[in-house]
N, CA, C and O atoms as CSV, one atom per row, in Angstrom:
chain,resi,resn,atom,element,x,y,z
A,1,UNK,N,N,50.859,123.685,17.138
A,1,UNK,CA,C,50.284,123.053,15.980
A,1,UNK,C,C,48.813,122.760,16.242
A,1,UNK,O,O,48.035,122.962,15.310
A,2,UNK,N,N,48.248,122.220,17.628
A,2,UNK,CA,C,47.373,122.130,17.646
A,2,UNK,C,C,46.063,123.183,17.810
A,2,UNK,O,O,44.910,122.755,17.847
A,3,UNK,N,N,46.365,124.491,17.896
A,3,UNK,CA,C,45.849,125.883,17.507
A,3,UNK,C,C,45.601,126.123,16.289
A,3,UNK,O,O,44.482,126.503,15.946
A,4,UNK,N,N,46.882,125.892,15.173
A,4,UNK,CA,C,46.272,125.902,14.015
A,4,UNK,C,C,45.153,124.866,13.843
A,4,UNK,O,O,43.978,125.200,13.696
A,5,UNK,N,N,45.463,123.932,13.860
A,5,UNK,CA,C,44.742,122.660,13.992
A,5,UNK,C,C,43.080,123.074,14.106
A,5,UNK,O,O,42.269,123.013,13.182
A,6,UNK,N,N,42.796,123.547,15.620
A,6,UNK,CA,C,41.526,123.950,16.167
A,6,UNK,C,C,40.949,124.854,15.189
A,6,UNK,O,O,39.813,124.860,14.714
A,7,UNK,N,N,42.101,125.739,14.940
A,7,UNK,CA,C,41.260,127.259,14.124
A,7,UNK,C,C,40.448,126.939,12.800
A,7,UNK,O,O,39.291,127.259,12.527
A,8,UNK,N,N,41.578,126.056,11.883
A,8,UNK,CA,C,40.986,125.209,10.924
A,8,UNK,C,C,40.018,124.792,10.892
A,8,UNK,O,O,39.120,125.058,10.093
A,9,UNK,N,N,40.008,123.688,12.189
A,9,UNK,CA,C,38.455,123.245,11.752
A,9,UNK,C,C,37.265,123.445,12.136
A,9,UNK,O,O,36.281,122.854,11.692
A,10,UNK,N,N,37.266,124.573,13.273
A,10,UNK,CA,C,36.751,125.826,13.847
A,10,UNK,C,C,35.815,126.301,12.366
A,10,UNK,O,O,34.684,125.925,12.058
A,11,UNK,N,N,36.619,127.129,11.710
A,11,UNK,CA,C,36.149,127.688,10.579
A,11,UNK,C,C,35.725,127.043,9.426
A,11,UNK,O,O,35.000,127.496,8.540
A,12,UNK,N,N,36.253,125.918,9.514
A,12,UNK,CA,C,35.531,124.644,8.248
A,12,UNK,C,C,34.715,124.559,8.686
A,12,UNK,O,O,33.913,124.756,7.774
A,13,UNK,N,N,33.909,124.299,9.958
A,13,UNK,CA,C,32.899,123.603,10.205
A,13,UNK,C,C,31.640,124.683,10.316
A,13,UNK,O,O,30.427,124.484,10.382
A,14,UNK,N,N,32.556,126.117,10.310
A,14,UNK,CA,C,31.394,127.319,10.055
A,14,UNK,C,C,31.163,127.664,9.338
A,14,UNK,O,O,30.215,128.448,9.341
A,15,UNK,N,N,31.873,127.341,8.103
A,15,UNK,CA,C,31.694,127.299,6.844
A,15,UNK,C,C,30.707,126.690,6.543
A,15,UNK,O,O,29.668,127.208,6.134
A,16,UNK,N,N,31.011,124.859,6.795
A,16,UNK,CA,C,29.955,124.334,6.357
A,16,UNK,C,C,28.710,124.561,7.182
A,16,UNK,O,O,28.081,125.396,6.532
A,17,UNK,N,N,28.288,124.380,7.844
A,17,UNK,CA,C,27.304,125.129,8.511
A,17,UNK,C,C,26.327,126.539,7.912
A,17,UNK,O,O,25.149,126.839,8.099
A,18,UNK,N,N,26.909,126.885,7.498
A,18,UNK,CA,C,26.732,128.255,6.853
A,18,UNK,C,C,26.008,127.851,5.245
A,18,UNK,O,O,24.982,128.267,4.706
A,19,UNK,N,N,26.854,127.050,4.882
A,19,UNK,CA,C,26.270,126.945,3.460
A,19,UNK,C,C,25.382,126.091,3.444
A,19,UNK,O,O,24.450,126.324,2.674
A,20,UNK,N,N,25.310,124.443,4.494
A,20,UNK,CA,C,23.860,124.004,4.547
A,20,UNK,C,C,22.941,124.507,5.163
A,20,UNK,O,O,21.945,123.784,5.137
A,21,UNK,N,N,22.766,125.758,5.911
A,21,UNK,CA,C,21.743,126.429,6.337
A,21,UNK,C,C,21.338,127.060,5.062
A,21,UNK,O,O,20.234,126.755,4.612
A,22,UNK,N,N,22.213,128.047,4.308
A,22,UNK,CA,C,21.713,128.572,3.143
A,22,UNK,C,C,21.637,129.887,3.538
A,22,UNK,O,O,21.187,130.790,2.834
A,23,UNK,N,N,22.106,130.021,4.749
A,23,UNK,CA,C,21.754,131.851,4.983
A,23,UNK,C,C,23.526,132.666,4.804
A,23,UNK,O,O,23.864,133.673,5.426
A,24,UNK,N,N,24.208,132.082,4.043
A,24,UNK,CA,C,25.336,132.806,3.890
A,24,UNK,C,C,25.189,132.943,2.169
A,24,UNK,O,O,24.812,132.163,1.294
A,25,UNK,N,N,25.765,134.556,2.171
A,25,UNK,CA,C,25.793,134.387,0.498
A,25,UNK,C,C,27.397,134.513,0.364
A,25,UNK,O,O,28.252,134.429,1.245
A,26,UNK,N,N,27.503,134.694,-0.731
A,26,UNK,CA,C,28.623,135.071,-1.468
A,26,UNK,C,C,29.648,135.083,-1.024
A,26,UNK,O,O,30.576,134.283,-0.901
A,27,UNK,N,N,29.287,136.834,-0.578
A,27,UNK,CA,C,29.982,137.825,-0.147
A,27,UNK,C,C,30.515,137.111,1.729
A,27,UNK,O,O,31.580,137.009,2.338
A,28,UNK,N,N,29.483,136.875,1.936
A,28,UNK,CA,C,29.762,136.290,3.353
A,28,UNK,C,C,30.518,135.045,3.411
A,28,UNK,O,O,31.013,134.854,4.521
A,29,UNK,N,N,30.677,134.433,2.823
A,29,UNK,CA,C,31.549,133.274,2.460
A,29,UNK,C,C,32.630,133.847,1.718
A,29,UNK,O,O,33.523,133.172,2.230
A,30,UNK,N,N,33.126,134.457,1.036
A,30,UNK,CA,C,34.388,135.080,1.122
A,30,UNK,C,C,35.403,135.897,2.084
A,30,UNK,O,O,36.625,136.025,2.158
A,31,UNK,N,N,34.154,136.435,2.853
A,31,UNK,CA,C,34.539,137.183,4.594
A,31,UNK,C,C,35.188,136.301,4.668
A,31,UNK,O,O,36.388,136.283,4.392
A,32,UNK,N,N,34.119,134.821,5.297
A,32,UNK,CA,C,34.126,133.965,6.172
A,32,UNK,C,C,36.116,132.983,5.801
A,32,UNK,O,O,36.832,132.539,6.699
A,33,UNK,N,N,36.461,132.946,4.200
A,33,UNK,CA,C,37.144,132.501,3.638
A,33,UNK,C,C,38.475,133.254,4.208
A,33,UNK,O,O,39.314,132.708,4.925
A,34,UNK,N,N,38.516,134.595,3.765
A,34,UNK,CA,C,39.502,135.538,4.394
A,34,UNK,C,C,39.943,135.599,5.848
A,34,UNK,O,O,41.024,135.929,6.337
A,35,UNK,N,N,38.616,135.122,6.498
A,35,UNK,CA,C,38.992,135.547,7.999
A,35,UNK,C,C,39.683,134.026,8.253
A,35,UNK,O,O,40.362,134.130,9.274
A,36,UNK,N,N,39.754,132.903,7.812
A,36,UNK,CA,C,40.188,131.871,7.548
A,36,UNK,C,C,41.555,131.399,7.613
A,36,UNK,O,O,42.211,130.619,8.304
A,37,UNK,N,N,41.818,132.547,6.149
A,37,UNK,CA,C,43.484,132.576,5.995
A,37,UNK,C,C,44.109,133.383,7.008
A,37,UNK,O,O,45.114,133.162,7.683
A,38,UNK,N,N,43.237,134.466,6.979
A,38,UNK,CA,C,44.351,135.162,8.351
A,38,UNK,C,C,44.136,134.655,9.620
A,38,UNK,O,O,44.475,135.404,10.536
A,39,UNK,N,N,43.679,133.618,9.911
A,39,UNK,CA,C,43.588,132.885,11.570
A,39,UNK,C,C,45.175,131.794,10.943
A,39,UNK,O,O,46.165,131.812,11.674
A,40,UNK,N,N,45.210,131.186,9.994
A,40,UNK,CA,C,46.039,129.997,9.645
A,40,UNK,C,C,46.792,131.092,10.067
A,40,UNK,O,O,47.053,131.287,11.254
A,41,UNK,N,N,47.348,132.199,8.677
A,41,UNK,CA,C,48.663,132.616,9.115
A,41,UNK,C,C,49.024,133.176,10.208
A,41,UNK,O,O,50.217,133.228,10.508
A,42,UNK,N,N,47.767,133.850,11.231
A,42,UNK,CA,C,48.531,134.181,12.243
A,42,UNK,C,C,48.947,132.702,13.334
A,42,UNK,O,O,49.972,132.602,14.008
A,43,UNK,N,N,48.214,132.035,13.274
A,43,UNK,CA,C,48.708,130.672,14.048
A,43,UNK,C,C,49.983,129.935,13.298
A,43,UNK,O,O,50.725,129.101,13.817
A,44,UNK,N,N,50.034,130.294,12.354
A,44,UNK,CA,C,51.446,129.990,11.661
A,44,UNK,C,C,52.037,130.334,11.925
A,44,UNK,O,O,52.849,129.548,12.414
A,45,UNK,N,N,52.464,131.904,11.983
A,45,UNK,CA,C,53.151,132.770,13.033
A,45,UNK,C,C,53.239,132.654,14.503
A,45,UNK,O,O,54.227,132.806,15.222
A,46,UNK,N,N,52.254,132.414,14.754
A,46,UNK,CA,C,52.031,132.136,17.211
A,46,UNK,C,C,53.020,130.824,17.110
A,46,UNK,O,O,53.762,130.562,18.057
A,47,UNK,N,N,53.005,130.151,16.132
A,47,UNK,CA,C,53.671,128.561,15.956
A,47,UNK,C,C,55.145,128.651,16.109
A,47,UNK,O,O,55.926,128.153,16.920
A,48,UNK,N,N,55.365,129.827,14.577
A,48,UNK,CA,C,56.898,129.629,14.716
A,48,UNK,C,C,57.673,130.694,15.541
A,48,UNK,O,O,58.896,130.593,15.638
A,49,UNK,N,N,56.982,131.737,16.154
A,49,UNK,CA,C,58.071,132.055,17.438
A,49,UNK,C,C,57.483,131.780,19.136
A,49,UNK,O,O,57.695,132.361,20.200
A,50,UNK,N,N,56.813,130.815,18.809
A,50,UNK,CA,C,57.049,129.691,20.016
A,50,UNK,C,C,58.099,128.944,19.684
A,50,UNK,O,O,58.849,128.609,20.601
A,51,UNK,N,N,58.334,128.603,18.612
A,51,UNK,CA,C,59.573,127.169,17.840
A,51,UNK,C,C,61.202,128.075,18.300
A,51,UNK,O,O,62.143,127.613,18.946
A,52,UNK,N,N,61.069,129.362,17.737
A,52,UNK,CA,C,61.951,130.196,18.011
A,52,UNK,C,C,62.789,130.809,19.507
A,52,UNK,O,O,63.898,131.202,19.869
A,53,UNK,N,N,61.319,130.556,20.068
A,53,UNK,CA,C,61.693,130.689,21.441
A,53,UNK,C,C,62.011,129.392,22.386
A,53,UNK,O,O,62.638,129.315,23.443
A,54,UNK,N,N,61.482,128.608,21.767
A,54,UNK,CA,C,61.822,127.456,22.909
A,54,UNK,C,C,63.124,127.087,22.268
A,54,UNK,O,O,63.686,126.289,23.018
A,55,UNK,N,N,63.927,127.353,21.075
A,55,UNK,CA,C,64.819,126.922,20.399
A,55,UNK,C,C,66.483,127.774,20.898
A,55,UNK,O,O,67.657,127.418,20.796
A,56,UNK,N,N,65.693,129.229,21.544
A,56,UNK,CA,C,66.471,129.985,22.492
A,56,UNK,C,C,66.577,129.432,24.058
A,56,UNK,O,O,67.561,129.468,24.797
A,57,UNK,N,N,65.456,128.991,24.284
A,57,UNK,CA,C,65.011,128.759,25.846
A,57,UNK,C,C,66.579,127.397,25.647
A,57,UNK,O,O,67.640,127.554,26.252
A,58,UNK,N,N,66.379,126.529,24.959
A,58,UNK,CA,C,66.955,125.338,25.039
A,58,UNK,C,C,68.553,125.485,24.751
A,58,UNK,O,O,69.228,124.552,25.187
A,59,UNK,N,N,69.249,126.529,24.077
A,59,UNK,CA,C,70.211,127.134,24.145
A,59,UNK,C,C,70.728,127.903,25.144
A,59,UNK,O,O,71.937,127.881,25.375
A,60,UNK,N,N,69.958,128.593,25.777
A,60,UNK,CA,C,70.254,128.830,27.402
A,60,UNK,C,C,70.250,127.666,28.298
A,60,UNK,O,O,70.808,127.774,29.390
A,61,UNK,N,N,69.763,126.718,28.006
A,61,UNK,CA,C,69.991,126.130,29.361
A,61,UNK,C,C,71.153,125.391,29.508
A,61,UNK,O,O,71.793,125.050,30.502
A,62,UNK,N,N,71.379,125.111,27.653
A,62,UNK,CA,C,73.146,124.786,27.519
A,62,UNK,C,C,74.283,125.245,27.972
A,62,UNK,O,O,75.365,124.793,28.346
A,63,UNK,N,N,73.580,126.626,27.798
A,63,UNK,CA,C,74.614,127.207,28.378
A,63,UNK,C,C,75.075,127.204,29.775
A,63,UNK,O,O,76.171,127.003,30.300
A,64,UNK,N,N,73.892,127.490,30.217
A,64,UNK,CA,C,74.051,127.485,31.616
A,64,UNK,C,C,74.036,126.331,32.453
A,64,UNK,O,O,74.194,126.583,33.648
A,65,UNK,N,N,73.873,125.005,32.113
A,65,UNK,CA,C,74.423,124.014,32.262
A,65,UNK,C,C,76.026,123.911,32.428
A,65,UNK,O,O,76.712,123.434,33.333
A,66,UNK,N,N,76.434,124.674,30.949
A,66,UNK,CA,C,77.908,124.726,31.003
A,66,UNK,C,C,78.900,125.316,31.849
A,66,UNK,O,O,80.107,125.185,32.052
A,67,UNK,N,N,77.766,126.148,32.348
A,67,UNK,CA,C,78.381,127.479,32.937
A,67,UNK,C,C,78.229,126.931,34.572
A,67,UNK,O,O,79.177,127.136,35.330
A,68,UNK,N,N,76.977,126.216,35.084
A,68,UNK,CA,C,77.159,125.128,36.026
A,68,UNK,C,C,78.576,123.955,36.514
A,68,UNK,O,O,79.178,123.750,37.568
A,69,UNK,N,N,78.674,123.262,34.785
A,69,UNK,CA,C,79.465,122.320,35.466
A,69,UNK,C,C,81.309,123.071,35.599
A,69,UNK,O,O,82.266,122.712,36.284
A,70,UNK,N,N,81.136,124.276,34.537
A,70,UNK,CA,C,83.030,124.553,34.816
A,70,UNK,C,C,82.762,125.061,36.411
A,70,UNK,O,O,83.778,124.834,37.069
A,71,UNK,N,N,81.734,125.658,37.191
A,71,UNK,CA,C,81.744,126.445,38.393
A,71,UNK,C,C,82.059,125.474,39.117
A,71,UNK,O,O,82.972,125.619,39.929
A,72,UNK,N,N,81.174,123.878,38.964
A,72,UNK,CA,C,81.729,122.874,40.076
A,72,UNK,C,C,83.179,122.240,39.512
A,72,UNK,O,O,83.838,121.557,40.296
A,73,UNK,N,N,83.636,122.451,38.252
A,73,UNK,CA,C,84.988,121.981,38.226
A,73,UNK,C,C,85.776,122.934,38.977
A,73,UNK,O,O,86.467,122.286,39.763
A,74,UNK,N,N,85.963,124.010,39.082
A,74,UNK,CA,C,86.423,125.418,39.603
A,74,UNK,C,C,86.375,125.072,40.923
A,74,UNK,O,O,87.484,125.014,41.454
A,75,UNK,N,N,85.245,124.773,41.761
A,75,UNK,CA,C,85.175,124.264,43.265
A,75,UNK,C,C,86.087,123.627,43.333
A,75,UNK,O,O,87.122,124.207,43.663
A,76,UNK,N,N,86.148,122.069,43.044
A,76,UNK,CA,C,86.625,120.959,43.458
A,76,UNK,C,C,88.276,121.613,43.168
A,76,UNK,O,O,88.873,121.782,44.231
A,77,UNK,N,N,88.758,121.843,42.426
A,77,UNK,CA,C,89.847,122.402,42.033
A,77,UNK,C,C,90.881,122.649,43.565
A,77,UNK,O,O,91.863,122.120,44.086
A,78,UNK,N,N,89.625,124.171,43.931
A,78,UNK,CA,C,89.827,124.560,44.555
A,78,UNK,C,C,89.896,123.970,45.984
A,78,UNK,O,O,90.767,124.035,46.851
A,79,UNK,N,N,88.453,123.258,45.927
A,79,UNK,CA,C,88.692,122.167,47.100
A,79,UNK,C,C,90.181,121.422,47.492
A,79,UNK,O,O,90.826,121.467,48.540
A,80,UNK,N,N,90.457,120.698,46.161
A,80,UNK,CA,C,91.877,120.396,46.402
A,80,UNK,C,C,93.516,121.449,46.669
A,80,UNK,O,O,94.531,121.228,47.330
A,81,UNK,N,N,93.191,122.316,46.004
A,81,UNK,CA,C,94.143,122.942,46.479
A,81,UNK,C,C,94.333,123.666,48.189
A,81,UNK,O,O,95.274,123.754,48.978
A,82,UNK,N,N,92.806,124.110,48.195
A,82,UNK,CA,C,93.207,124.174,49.695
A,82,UNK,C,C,93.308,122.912,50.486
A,82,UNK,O,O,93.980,123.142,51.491
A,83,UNK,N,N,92.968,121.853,50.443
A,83,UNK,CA,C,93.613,120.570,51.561
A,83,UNK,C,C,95.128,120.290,51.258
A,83,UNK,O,O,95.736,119.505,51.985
A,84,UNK,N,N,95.806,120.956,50.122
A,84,UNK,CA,C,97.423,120.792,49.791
A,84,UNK,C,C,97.695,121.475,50.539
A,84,UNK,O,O,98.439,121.019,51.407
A,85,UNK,N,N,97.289,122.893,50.658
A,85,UNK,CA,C,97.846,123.712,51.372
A,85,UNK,C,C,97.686,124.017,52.800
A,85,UNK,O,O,98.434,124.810,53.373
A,86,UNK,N,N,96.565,123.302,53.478
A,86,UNK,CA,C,96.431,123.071,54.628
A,86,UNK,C,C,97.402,121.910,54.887
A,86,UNK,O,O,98.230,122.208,55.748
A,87,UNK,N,N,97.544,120.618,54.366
A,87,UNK,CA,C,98.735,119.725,54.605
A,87,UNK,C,C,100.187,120.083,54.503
A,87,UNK,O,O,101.025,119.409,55.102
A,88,UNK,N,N,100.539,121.176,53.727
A,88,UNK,CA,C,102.014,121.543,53.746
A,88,UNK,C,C,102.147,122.544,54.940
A,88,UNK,O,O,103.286,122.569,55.408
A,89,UNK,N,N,101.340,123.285,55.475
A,89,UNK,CA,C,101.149,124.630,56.683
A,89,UNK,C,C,101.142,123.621,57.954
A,89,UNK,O,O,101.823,123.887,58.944
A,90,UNK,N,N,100.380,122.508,57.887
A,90,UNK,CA,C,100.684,121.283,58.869
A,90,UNK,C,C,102.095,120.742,58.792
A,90,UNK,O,O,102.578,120.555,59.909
A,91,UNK,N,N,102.809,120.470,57.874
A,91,UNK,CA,C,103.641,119.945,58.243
A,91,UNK,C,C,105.113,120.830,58.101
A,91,UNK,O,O,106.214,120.375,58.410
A,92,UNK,N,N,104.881,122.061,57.614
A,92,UNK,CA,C,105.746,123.434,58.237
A,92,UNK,C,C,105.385,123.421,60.042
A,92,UNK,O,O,106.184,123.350,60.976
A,93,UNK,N,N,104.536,123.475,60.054
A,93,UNK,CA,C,104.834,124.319,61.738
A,93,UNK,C,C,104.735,122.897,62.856
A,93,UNK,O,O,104.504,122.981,64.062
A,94,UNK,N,N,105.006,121.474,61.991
A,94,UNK,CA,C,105.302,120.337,62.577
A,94,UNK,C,C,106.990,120.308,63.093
A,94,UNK,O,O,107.428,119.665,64.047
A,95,UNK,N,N,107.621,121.030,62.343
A,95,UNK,CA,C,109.124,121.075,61.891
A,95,UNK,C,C,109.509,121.919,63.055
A,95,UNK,O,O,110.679,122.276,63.198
């Protein structure tokens, strides 16, 4: 946002500039107007697939968060099952 922001007033302020000097005509102030809109919309655009991407970025990490905690539920699981089965193999070859 703050790109659009800059570009805006980047070009407002060359605008005005331009017209209290007096050395822009018309035609050059309509350039100047055009090249204007297409800085907004392309920073409108740089805006929203940054929004898009960090909106993916932040969905991956859900995921993989998720995908984190079943791996340590899966451990511990496992953790426990092998100390069962080390305690019953102990107390088989106790016998």
């Amino acid at each position: 946002m703050n790109i659009k922001r800059t570009l805006s007033m980047t070009a407002a302020i060359a605008l005005s500039v331009g017209m209290l000097a007096g050395c822009a005509s018309t035609a050059q102030l309509e350039e100047l107007k055009a090249e204007i809109a297409k800085s907004s919309e392309t920073s409108a655009k740089a805006l929203s697939t940054a929004n898009d991407a960090a909106s993916v970025a932040k969905s991956a990490k859900e995921r993989a968060d998720a995908a984190m905690d079943a791996a340590n539920t899966a451990r511990r699981a496992s953790d426990d099952h092998k100390e069962m089965h080390e305690r019953m193999m102990q107390k088989a070859m106790a016998k």
